[in-house]
Structure formats: structure tokens, C-alpha cells
C-alpha positions in Angstrom: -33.0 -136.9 -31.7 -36.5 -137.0 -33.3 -35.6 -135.8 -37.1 -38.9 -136.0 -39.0 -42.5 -135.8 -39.1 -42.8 -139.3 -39.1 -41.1 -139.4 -35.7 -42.9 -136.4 -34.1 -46.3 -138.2 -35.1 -45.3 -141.5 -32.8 -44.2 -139.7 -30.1 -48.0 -137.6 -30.2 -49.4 -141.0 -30.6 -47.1 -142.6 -27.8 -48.2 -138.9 -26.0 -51.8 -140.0 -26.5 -52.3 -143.3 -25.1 -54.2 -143.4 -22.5 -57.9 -145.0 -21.1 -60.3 -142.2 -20.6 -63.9 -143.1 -19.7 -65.8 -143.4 -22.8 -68.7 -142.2 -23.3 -70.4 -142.2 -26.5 -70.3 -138.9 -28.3 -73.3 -140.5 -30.3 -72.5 -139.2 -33.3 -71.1 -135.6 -32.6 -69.4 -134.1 -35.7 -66.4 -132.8 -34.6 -64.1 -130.2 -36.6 -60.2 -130.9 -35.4 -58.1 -128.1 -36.4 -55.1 -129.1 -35.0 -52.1 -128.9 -37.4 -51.5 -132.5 -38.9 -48.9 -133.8 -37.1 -50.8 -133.8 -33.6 -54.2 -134.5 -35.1 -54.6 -138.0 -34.9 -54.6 -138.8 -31.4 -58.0 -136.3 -30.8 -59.1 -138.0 -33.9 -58.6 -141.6 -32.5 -60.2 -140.8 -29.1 -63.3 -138.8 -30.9 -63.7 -141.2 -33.0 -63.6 -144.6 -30.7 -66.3 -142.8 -28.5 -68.6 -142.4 -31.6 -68.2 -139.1 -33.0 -67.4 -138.2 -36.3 -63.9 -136.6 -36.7 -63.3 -133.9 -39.5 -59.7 -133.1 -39.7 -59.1 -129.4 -41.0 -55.8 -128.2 -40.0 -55.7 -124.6 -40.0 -51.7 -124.8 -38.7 -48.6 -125.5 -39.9 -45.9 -126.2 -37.5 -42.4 -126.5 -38.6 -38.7 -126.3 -37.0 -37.3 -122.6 -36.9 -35.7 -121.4 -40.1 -32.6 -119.8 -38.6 -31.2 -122.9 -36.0 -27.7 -121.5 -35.9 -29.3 -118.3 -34.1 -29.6 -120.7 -31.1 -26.4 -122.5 -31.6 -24.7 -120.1 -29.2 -27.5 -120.2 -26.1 -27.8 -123.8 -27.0 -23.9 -124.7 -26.7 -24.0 -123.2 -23.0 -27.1 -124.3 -21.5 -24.9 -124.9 -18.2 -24.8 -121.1 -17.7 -28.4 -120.9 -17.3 -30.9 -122.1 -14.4 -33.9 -122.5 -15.6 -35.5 -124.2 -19.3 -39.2 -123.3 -19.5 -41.3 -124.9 -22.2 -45.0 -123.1 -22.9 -46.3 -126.0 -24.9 -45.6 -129.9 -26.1 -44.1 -128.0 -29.4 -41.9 -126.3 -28.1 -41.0 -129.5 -26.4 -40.7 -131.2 -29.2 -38.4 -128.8 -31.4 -36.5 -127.7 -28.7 -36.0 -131.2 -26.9 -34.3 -132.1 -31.3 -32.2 -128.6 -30.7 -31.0 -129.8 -27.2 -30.1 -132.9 -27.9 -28.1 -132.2 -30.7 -26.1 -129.7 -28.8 -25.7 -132.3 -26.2 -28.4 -132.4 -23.9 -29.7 -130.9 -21.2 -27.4 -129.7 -17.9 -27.8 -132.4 -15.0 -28.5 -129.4 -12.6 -30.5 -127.4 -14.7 -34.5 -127.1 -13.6 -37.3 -127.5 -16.4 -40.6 -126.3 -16.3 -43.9 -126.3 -18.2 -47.0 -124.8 -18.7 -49.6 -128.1 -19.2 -49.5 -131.5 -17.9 -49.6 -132.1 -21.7 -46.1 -130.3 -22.1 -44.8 -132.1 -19.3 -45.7 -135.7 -20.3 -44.2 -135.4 -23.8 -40.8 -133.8 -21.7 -40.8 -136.8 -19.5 -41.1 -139.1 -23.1 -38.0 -137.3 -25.3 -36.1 -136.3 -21.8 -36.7 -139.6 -19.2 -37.0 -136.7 -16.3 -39.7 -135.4 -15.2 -40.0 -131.7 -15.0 -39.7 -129.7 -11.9 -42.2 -127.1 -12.1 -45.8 -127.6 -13.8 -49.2 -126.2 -12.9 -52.0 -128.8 -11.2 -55.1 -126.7 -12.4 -54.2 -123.6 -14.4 -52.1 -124.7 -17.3 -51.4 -120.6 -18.1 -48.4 -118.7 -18.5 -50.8 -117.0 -14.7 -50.8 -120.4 -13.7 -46.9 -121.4 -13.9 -45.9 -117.9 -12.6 -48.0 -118.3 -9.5 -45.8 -121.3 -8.6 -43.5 -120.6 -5.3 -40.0 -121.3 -6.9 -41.4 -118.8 -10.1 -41.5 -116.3 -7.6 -38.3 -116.3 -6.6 -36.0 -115.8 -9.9 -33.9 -112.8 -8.6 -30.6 -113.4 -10.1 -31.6 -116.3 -12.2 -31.1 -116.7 -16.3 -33.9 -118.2 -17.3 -34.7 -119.5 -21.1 -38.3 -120.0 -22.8 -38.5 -122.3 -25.4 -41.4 -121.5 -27.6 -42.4 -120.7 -31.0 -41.7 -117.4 -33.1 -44.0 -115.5 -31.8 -46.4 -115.2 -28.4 -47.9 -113.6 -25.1 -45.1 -111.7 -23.5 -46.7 -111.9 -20.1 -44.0 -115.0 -18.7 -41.1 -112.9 -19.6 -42.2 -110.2 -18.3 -43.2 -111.1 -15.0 -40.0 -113.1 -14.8 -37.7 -109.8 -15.7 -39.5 -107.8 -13.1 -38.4 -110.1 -10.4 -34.9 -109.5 -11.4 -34.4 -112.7 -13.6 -32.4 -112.6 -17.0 -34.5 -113.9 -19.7 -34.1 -115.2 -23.0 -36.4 -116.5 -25.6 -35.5 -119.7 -27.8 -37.8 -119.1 -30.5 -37.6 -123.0 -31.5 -40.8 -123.7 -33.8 -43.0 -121.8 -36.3 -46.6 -121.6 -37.0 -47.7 -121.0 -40.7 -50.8 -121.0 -41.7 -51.6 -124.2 -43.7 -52.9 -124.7 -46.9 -56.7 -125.0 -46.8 -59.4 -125.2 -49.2 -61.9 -122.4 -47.7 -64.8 -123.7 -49.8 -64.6 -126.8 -48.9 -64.9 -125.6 -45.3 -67.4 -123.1 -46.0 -69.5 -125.9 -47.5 -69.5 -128.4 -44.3 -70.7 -125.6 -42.5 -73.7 -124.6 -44.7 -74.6 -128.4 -44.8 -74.1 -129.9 -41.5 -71.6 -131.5 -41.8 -69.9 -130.1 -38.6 -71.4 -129.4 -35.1 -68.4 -128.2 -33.3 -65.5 -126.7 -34.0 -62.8 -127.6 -32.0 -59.9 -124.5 -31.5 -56.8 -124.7 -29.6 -54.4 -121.4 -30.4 -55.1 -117.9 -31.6 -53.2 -117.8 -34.8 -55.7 -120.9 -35.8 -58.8 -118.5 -34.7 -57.3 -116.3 -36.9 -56.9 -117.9 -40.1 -60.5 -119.8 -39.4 -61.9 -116.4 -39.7 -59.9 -115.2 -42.8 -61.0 -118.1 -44.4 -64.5 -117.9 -44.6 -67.1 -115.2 -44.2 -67.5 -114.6 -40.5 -71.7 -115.2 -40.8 -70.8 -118.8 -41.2 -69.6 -119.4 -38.1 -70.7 -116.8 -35.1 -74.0 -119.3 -34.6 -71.4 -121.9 -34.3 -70.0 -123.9 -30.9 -66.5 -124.3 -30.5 -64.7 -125.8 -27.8 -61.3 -123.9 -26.4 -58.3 -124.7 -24.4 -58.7 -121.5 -22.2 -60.9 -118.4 -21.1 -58.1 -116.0 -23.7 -59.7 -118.3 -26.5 -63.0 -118.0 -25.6 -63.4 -114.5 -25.1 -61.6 -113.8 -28.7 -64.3 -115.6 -30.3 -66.6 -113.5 -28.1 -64.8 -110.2 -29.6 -65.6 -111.8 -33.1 -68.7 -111.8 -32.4 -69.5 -115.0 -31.5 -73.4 -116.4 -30.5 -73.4 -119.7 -30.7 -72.1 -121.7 -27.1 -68.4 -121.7 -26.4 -66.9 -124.4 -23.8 -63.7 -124.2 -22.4 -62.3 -127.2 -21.5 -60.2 -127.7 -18.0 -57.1 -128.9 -19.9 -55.5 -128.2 -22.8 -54.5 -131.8 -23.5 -56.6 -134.2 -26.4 -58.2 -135.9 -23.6 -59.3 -133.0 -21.6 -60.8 -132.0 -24.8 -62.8 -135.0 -25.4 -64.1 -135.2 -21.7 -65.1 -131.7 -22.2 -67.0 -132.4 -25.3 -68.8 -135.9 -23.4 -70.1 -133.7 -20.8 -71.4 -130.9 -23.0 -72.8 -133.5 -25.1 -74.3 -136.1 -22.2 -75.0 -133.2 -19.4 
């Protein structure tokens, strides 16, 4: 059972090893908003290929408040078919929750939504997951899978944090499946100091912001005055990303990146930077 931050930050390390080609980012100064806990492995990788990391988490992610809500899904996990995991924290949380209830049913199918989610299942669970997107890590992407198609009559369970797109449970009810969420995690938005931010922007100090939910977009925005940062680029995990920065006015160049993982991320930010 993985019982403190400590522990989470090996297994992202663990997560994060790994020999992408490496280009120099000659330079590049890259803002990593990631919450703290899974910032270091983007921070390693940026910072062998010669850019400059600047660590600003805008996140906070901690265990649900309320565990013994779950106790009574999580004591029965053999009466449902299906465990689907939107993201390597709800991996992480929920894998602690499962495994302290017992573990997972032998018979019981996983899914997830990225190859990132999947590899840091295979790590805490030694299986791999049955179901997983090979190009569009998406909630569209998982639910365009064959065997999501066919859920009549299936109890299904989606680990995830408190709050989030209800697209997968939807889609899943209205092919007749019985879905419940297991809100495992929480985001909170960390404890930043906005003029500090505010004045590595005005000097430089930063070239690219790096985003990777919408609750960070959010607090980014609350945090300093919009102006500062609509010339900006950012780099996103998805089109949904980019097109809220577009809706907040954003001018400056915005590149999604394939995958959501840390690696996707830094290939994304080689190419933009060696085209």
C-alpha cells in the first residue's frame, strides 16, 4: 500500500524512467506546473536535454477527505465488472484504497484513459490493464473502444478525483451500464506566491508554460492579471486545454502535445523548439 508522499514520488520517478531521444532544448525555460509530487520526472527529462526547469505548482493533490464513503463499494468490488481509472492519480489513490480493502477481484476488467495511467497500474497492480486507448488518451478515446460499447447490464466503477467531465459516465449509463463514481483524490489549489510568478513573466525568466488540467488553468489565471500571459505559449495535454486558453483569450502559440505523459511532453516541446 503506498502511504505517503514520499512513496508516491518513487513510484512517479520509477513511472518516469525511461530513454527518450534527446535533443537539446538549448536552453528553453520551461514553467512545470504540475503539483509537486509528480513534478520531478518532467523536471529531470527537461532539464538533462538542456532546458531550464521552473517548478510552480499550481495543484495540490491529496487523498479524499471522507475514505469511509468508499468503504462499502470498496468491500464489494467482486459485484462489479469493470474498474476504470481517468488518470495515473486516480491510480495512485485508488490502487492505496484497493489494496487496503483487499485488492482487486481476479476476474474483474480495468481500464484507463492514457498509456501514462496504464503504466503506473501495471507498477502498484503487476497486471496490465485490459482496455487503454493507442492514440486518443480521452474519455472519446476510451469510449470508442469495442468492449466500451458493449456495457449493457454491466456495473461499472470510475476511479477519479472529486470532481470532472461527466461525458464517460454518461455515455456508459446510456448503453444500459450501472455506474458509480469513486471520487478517490482531491485537487486543491496550492499555495503560490503570485508575484513571484508575475515577475518571471515580466522578466523572462519563462518561455513556456507548461499546463496539464483545467483546475491548474484556472488558478494560473486567478493568480496574475490575465495581460501577463495571453502573449504567452503553453504547451497542453489535449485540444479541451487548448481551446480554454483560446476562450481566455489567448495570442501567443499553443501546442498540444500527442500524449499526456512527461515524455510526450518533452518530445512535443523538442520539436516545437528544433522544427
Amino acid at each position: 500500500m503506498i502511504c505517503c508522499p514520499a512513496v508516491r514520488m518513487r513510484f512517479w520517478l520509477n513511472y518516469m524512467q525511461t530513454d527518450p531521444l534527446m535533443d537539446s532544448l538549448q536552453g528553453l525555460k520551461v514553467m512545470i506546473t504540475r503539483p509537486e509530487h509528480q513534478a520531478e520526472g518532467l523536471r529531470q527529462l527537461i532539464a538533462e536535454a538542456g532546458g531550464i526547469p521552473y517548478l510552480y505548482p499550481l495543484l495540490s493533490i491529496q487523498p479524499t477527505a471522507e475514505p469511509q464513503s468508499l468503504a462499502s463499494i470498496l468491500n464489494h468490488l467482486d459485484h462489479f465488472h469493470l474498474a476504470i481509472f481517468v488518470s495515473p492519480n486516480a491510480v495512485i489513490f485508488g490502487m492505496e484504497l484497493i489494496h487496503a480493502h483487499g485488492g482487486l477481484p481476479i476476474d474483474m476488467r480495468t481500464a484507463t484513459v492514457g498509456q501514462g495511467s496504464a503504466q503506473v497500474f501495471r507498477q502498484l497492480s503487476g497486471f496490465d490493464v485490459d482496455y487503454c486507448p493507442e492514440t486518443d488518451f480521452s474519455s472519446e478515446g476510451l469510449l470508442a473502444l469495442p468492449a466500451l460499447q458493449q456495457v449493457r447490464g454491466q456495473r461499472i466503477l470510475i476511479f477519479r478525483g472529486q470532481s470532472g467531465r461527466e461525458k464517460l459516465a454518461e455515455s456508459l449509463r446510456q448503453g444500459g451500464a450501472e455506474v458509480h463514481y469513486m471520487p478517490v483524490y482531491q485537487r486543491q489549489p496550492a499555495k503560490c506566491d503570485a508575484e513571484q510568478l508575475a515577475e518571471a513573466i515580466q522578466q523572462k525568466k519563462i518561455d513556456i508554460i507548461s499546463l496539464t488540467s483545467s483546475a491548474a488553468l484556472d488558478h494560473l489565471f486567478s493568480l496574475v492579471e490575465p495581460e501577463l500571459l495571453l502573449a504567452m505559449p503553453f504547451v497542453v495535454i489535449n485540444s479541451r486545454l487548448a481551446r480554454r486558453l483560446q476562450e481566455q483569450g489567448v495570442t501567443g502559440e499553443i501546442i498540444v502535445s500527442p500524449q499526456a505523459s512527461d515524455v510526450g511532453i518533452l518530445e512535443t516541446l523538442q520539436q516545437w523548439r528544433n522544427p
